[in-house]
PyMOL CGO cylinders between C-alpha atoms (Angstrom):
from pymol import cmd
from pymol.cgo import CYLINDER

trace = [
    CYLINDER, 10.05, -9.85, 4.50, 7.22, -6.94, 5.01, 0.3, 1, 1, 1, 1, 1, 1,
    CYLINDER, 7.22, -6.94, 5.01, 3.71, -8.05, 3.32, 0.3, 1, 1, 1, 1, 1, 1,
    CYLINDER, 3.71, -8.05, 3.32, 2.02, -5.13, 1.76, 0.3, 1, 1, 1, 1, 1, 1,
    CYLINDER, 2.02, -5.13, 1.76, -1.06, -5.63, 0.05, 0.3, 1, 1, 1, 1, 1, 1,
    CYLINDER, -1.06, -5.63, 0.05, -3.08, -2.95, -1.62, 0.3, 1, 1, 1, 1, 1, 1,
    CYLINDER, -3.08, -2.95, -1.62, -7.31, -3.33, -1.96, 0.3, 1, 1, 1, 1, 1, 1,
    CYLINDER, -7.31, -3.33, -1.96, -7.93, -3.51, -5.62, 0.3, 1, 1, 1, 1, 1, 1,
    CYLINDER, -7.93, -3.51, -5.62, -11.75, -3.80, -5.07, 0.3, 1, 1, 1, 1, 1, 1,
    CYLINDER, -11.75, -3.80, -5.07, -14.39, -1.42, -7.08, 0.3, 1, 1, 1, 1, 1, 1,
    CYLINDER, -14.39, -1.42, -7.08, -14.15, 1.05, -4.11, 0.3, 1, 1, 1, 1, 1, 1,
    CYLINDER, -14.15, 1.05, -4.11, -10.23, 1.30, -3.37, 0.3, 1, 1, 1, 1, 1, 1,
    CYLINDER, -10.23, 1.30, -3.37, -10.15, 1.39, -7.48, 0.3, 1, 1, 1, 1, 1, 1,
    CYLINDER, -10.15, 1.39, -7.48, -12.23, 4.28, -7.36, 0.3, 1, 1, 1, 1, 1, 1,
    CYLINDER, -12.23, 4.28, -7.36, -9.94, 5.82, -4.67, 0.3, 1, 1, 1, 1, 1, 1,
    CYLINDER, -9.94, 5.82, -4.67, -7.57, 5.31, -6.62, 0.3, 1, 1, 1, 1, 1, 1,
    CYLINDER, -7.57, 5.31, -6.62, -5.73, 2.19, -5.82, 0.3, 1, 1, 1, 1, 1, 1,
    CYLINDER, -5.73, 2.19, -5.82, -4.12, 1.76, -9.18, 0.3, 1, 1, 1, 1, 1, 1,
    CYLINDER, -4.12, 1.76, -9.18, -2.00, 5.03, -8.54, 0.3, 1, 1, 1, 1, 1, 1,
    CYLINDER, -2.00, 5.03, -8.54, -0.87, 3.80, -4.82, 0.3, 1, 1, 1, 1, 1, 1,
    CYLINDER, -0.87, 3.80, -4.82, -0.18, 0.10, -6.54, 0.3, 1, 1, 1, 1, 1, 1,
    CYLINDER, -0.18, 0.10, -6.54, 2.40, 1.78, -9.24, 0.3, 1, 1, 1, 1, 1, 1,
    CYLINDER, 2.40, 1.78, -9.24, 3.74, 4.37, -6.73, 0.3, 1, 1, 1, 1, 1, 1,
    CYLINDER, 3.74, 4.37, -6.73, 4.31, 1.88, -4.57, 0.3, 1, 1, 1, 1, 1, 1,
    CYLINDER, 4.31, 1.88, -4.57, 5.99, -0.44, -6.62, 0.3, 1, 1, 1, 1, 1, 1,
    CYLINDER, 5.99, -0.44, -6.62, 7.59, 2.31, -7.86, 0.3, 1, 1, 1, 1, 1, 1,
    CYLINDER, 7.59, 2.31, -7.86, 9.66, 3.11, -4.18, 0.3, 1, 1, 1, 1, 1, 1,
    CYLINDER, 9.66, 3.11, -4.18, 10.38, -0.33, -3.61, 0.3, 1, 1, 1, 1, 1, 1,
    CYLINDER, 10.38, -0.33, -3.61, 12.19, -0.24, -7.03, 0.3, 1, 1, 1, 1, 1, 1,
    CYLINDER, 12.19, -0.24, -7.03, 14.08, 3.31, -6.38, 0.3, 1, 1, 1, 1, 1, 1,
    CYLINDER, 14.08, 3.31, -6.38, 15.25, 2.24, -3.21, 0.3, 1, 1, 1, 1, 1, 1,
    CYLINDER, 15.25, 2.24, -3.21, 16.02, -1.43, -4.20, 0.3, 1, 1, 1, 1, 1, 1,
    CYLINDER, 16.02, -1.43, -4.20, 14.12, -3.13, -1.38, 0.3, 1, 1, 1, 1, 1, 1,
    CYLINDER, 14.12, -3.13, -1.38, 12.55, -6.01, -4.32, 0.3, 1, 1, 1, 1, 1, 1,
    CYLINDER, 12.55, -6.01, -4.32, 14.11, -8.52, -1.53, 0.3, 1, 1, 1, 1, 1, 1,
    CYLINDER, 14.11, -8.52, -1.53, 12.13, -6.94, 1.82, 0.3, 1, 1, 1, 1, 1, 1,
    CYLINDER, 12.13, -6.94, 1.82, 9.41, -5.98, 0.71, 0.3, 1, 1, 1, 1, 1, 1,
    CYLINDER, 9.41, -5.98, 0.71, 6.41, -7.77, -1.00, 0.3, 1, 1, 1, 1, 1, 1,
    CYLINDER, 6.41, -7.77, -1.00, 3.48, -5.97, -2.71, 0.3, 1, 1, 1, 1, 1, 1,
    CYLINDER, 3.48, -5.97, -2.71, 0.27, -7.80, -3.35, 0.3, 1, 1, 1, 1, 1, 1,
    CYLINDER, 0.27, -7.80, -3.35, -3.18, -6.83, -4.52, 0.3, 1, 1, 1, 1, 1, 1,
    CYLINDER, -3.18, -6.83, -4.52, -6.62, -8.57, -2.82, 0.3, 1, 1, 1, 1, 1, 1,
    CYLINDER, -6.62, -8.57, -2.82, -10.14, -8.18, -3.25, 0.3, 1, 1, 1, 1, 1, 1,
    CYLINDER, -10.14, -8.18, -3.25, -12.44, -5.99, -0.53, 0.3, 1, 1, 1, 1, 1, 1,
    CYLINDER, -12.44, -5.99, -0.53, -11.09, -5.90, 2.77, 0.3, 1, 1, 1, 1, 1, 1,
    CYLINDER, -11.09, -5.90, 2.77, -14.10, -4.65, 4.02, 0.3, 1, 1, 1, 1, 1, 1,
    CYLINDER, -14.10, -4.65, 4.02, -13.02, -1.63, 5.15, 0.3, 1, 1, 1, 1, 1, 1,
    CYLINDER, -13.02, -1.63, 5.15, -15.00, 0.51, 2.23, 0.3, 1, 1, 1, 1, 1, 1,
    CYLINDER, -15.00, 0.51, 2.23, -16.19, 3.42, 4.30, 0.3, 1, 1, 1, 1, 1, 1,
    CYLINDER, -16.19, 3.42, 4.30, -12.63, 4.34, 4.90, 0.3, 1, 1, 1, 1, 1, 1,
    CYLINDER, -12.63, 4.34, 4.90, -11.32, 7.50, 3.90, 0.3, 1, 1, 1, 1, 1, 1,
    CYLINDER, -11.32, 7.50, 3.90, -8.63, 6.08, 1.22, 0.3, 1, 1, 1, 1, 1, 1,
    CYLINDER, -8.63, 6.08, 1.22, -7.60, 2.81, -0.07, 0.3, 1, 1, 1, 1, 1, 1,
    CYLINDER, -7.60, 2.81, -0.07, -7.18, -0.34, 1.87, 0.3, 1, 1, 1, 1, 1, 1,
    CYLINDER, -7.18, -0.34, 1.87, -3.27, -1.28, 2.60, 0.3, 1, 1, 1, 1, 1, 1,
    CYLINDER, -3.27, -1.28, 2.60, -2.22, -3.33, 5.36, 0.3, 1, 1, 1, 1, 1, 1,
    CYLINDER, -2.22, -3.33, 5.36, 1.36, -4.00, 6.09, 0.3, 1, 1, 1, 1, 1, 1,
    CYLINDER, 1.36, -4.00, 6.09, 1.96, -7.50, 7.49, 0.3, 1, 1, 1, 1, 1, 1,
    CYLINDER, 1.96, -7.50, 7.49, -1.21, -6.95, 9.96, 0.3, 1, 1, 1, 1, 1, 1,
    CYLINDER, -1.21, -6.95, 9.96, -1.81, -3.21, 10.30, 0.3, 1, 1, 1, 1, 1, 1,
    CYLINDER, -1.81, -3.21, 10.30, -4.48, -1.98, 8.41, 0.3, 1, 1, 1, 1, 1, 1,
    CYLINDER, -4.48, -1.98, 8.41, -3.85, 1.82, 6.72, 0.3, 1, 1, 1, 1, 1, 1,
    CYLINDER, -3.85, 1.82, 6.72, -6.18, 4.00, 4.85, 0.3, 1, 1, 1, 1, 1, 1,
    CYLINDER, -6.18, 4.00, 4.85, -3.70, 5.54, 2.10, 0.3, 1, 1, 1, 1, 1, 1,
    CYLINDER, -3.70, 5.54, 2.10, -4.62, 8.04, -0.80, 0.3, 1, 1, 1, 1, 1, 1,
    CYLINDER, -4.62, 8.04, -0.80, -2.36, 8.33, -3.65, 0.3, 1, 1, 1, 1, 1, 1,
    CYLINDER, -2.36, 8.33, -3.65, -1.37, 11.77, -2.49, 0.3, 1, 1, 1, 1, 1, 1,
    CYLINDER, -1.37, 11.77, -2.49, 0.11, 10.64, 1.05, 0.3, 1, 1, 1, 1, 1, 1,
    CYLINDER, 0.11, 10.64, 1.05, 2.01, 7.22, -0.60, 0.3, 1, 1, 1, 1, 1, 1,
    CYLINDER, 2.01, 7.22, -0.60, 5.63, 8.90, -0.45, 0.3, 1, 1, 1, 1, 1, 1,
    CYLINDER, 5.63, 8.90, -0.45, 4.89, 9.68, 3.15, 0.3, 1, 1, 1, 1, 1, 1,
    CYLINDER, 4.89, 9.68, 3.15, 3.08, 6.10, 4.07, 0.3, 1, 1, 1, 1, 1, 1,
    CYLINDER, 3.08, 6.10, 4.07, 5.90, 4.43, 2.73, 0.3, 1, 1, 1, 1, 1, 1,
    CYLINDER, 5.90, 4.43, 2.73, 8.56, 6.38, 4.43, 0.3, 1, 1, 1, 1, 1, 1,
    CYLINDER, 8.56, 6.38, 4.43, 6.48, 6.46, 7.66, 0.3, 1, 1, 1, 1, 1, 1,
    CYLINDER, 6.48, 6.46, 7.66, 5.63, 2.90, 7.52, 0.3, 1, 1, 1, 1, 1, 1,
    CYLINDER, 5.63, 2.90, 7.52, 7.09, 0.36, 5.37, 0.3, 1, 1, 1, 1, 1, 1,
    CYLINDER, 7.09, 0.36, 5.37, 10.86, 2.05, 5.36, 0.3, 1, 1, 1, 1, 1, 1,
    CYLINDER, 10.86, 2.05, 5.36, 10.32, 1.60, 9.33, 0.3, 1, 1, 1, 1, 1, 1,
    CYLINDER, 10.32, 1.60, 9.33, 9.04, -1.69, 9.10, 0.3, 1, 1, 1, 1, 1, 1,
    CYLINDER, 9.04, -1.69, 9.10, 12.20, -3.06, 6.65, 0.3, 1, 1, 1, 1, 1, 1,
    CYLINDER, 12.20, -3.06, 6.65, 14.68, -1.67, 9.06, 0.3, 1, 1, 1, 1, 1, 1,
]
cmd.load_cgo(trace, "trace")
């Protein structure tokens, strides 16, 4: 099972972390991978001078902007169920 969890702090929010939670959770649905994957949301990370929002999958720590999710989640968490 890959962990991703999303910042949903004041800062990622204003990043926009609402729009990579739903995108997200919309990929995992459209390529039915409810049973690898698992999408949390956490307070600050404290990573808030980032460029993006605050994801980390299982350890690695991403800055992601709701423009690039398509690509983060074919570039890292497709990779990462396989």
């Amino acid at each position: 099972m890959v962990k991703v969890t999303v910042c949903i702090g004041s800062s990622c929010h204003l990043k926009g972390s609402r729009q990579v939670v739903e995108e997200l959770q919309y990929l995992i649905n459209k390529h039915d991978l409810g049973e690898s994957v698992e999408l949390a949301g956490t307070f600050c990370m404290g990573k808030c001078g980032e460029n993006g929002v605050s994801v980390t999958v299982d350890d690695d720590y991403y800055a992601v902007k709701p423009e690039n999710v398509l690509d983060f989640f074919n570039d890292v968490v497709v990779k990462k169920v396989k």
